[in-house]
C-alpha positions in Angstrom: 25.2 -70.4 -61.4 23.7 -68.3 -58.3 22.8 -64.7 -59.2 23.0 -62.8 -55.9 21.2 -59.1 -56.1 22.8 -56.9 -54.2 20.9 -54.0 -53.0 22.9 -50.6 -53.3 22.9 -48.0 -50.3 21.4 -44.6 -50.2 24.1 -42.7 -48.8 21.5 -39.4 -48.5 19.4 -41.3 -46.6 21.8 -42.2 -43.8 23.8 -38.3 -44.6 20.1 -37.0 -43.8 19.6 -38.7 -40.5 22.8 -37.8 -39.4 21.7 -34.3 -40.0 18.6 -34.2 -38.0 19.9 -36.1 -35.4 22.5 -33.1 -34.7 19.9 -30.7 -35.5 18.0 -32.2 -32.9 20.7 -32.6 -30.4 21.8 -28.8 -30.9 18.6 -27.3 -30.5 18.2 -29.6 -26.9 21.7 -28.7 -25.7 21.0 -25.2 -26.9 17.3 -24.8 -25.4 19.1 -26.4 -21.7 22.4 -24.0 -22.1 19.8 -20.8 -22.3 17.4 -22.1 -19.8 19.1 -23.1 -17.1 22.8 -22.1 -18.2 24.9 -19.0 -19.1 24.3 -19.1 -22.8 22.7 -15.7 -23.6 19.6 -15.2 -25.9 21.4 -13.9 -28.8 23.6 -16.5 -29.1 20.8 -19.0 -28.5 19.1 -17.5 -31.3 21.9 -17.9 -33.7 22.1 -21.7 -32.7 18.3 -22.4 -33.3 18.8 -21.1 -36.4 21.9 -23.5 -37.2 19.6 -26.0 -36.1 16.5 -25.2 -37.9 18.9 -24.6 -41.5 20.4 -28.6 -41.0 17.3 -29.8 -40.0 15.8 -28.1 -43.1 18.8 -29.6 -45.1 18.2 -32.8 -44.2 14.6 -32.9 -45.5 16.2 -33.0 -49.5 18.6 -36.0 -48.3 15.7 -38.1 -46.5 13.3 -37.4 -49.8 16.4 -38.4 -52.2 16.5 -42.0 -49.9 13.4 -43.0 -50.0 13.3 -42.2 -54.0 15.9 -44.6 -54.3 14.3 -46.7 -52.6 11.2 -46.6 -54.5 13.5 -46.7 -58.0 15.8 -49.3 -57.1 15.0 -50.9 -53.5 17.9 -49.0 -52.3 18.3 -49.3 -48.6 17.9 -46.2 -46.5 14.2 -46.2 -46.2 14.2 -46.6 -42.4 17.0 -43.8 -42.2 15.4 -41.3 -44.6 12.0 -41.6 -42.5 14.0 -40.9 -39.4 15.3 -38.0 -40.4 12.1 -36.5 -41.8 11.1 -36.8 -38.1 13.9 -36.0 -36.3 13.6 -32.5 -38.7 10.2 -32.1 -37.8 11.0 -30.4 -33.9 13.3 -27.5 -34.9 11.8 -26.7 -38.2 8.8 -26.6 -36.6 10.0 -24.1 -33.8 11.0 -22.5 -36.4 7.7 -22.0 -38.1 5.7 -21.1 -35.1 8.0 -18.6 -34.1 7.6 -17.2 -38.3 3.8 -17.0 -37.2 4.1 -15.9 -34.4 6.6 -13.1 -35.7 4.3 -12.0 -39.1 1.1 -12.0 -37.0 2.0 -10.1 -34.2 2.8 -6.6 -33.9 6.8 -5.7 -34.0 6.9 -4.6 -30.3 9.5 -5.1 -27.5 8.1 -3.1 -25.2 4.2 -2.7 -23.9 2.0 -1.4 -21.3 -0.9 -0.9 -19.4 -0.5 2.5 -19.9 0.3 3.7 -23.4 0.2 7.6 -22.2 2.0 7.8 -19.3 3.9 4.3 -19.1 5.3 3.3 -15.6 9.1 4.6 -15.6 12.2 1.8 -14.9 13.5 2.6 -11.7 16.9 1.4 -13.7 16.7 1.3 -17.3 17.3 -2.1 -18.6 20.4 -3.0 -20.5 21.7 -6.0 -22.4 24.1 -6.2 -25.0 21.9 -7.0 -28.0 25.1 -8.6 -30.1 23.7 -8.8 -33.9 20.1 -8.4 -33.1 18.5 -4.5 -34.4 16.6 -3.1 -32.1 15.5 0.7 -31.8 16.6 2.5 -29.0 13.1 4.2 -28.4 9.7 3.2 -28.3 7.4 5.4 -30.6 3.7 6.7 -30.7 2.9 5.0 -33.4 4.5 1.3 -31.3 1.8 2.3 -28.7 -1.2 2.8 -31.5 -0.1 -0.7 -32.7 0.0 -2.3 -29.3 -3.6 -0.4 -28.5 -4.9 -1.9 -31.5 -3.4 -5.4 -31.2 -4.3 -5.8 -27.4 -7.0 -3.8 -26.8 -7.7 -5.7 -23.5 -4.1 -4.9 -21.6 -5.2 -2.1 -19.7 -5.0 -1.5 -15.8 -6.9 -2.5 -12.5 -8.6 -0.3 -9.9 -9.3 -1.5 -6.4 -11.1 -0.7 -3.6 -8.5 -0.9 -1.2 -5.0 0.5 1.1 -1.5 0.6 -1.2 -0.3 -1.5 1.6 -3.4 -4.7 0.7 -2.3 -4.4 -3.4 1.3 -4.2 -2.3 0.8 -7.4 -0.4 -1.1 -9.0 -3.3 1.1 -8.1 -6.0 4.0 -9.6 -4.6 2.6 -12.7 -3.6 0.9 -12.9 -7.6 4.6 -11.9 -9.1 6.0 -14.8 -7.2 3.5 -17.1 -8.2 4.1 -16.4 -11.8 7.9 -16.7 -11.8 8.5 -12.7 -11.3 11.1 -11.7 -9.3 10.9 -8.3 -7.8 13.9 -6.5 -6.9 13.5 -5.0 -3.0 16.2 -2.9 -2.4 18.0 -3.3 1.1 17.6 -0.4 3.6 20.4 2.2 2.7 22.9 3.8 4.9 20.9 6.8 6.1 18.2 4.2 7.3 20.8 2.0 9.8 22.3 5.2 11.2 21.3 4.7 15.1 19.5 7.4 16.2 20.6 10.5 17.7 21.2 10.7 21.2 18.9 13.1 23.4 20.8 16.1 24.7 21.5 16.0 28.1 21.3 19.4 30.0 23.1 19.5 33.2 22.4 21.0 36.3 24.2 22.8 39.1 24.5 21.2 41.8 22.3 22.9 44.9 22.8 23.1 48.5 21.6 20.1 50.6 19.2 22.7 52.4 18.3 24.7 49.3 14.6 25.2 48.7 15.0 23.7 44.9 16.9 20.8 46.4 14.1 20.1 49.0 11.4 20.7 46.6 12.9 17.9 44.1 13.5 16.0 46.6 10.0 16.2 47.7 8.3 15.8 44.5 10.6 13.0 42.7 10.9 15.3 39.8 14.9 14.8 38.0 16.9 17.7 38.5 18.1 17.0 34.5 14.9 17.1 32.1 15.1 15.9 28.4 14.7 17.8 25.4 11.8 17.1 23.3 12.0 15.6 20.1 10.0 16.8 17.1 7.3 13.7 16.3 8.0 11.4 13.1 6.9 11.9 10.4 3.9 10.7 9.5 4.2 7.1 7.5 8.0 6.8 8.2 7.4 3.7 10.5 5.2 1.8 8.3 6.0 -1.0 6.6 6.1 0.2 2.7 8.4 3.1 4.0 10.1 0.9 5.8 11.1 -1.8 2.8 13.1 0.8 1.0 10.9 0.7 -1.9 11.3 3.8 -4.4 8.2 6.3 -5.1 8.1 8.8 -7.4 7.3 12.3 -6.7 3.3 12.2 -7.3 3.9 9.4 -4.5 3.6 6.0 -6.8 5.1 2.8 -6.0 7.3 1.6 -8.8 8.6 -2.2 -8.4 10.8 -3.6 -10.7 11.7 -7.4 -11.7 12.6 -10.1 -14.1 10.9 -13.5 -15.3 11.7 -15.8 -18.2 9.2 -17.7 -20.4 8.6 -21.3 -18.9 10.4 -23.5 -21.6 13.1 -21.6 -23.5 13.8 -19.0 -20.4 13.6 -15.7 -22.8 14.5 -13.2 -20.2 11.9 -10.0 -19.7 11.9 -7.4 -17.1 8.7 -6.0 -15.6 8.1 -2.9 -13.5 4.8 -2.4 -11.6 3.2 0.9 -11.0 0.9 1.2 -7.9 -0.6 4.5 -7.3 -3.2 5.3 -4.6 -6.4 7.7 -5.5 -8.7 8.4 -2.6 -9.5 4.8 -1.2 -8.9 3.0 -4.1 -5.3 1.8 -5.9 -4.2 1.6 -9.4 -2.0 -0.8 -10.7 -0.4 -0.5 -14.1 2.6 -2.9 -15.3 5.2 -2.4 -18.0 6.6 -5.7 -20.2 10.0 -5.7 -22.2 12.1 -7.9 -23.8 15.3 -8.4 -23.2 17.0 -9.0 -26.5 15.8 -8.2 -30.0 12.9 -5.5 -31.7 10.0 -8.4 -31.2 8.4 -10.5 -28.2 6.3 -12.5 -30.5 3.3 -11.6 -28.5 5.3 -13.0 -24.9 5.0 -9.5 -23.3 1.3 -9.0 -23.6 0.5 -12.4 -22.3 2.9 -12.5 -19.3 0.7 -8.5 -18.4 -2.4 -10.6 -18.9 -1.7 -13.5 -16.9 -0.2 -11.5 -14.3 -3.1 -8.9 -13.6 -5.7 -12.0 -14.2 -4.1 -13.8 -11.5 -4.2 -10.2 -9.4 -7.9 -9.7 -9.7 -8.3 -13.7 -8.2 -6.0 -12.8 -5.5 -8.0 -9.5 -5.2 -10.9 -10.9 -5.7 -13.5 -8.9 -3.5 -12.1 -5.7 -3.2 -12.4 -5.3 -7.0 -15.0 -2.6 -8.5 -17.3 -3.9 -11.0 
């Protein structure tokens, strides 16, 4: 009589690479949806985490397979090992963002500037959904961000607001910021005003004023002068529309999004001119939720590394 050994199924080891293979799946779908789609960061957030809590379920599953295997040559073994690796992508996004999150300071907000940060020409707003945030940014978030980043600080060159201007908005679109340039407002398409005429009575054919005009070519009607421009109104900053503030400073204001997941930030750019030199300070801010993990200092110090190459020569030592 033929024995035949039939070798039983681990049904966690199969149940555990189904569950990484949705974890995996959701986390792509979700990562595309926020990136390139209309799903918004909060809600992106919520699905990394459903993603990162199967994945993380599916680890007990794949280690319950291959025990069985091990005990009783179940089968499974290729399944359970599938799973462990399919697991590995979100719970490992999960853990550098835990780093990244317990190592770094809990900003949302920093600056070149921690005394006098450059103001948002419109204050951002986003509905933060169920992620806390405070509403202000404290003294004692600027003392952490000073001591965390010691290097964010401003630039000073030697040159016209007009050269920077130039420069920083060729940088900010080489790094994926988009500046927001107002159009020109109503007052600035009004046409101009028409010169006043003046006219004049008419004079006898054989008058002495006749005869003398007529003589000298002069117009019997003369225009009005006009008072002179102002000084800068034709020039091409004041021309842009761009808003200053009362000491005079330029204030630009943008967006960007990180490369890969597209967390959303806005920026504004400070440029004040001193003598024959210009300032430039910058101001980074997420979006959604109390902490950038760091984002916001890096996208300052890329941006104002990448304006001192631009600038390169025109920058004091």
């Amino acid at each position: 009589m033929t024995v035949r050994f039939v070798r039983p199924v681990s049904t966690a080891a199969y149940a555990g690479k189904w569950l990484g293979e949705a974890s995996l799946l959701l986390l792509l779908l979700a990562g595309l949806a926020h990136r390139f789609g209309p799903l918004a960061t909060p809600h992106f957030l919520a699905l990394v985490f459903l993603a990162g809590a199967m994945a993380a379920l599916s680890l007990p599953l794949a280690i319950i397979g291959l025990a069985r295997l091990w005990q009783v040559g179940a089968r499974g073994g290729t399944a359970a090992t599938k799973a462990i690796l399919l697991a590995a992508l979100p719970l490992g996004l999960l853990g550098y963002g835990a780093f990244f999150f317990e190592t770094r300071p809990r900003l949302f907000d920093v600056t070149t500037d921690i005394v006098d940060p450059p103001a948002w020409k419109s204050q951002p707003k986003a509905d933060q959904i169920w992620l806390p945030r405070p509403a202000l940014v404290t003294q004692s978030d600027r003392e952490a961000q000073e001591a965390a980043y010691p290097g964010l600080t401003g630039r000073r060159y030697e040159g016209a607001l007009d050269r920077v201007y130039q420069a920083v908005v060729t940088v900010a679109r080489a790094n994926r910021i988009t500046l927001k340039t107002p159009k020109p407002t109503a007052r600035e398409k009004l046409p101009a005003p028409e010169t006043p005429v003046v006219e004049a009575l008419p004079a006898s054919r054989g008058s002495p004023s006749a005869r003398g005009n007529a003589a000298s070519g002069l117009p019997d009607v003369v225009p009005i002068p006009l008072p002179r421009p102002a000084a800068g109104a034709s020039s091409p900053l004041a021309a842009s529309g761009l808003d200053t503030t009362e000491s005079g400073d330029m204030l630009l204001q943008g967006e960007t999004r990180t490369l890969i997941f597209g967390l959303p930030f806005d920026v504004v750019i400070r440029l004040s001119e001193e003598a024959e030199t210009t300032f430039v300070d910058m101001r980074v801010a997420i979006r959604y939720g109390p902490h950038d993990l760091g984002e916001g200092a890096e996208i300052a110090q890329s941006f104002l590394r990448a304006l001192d190459a631009e600038l390169l020569g025109i920058a004091p030592e």
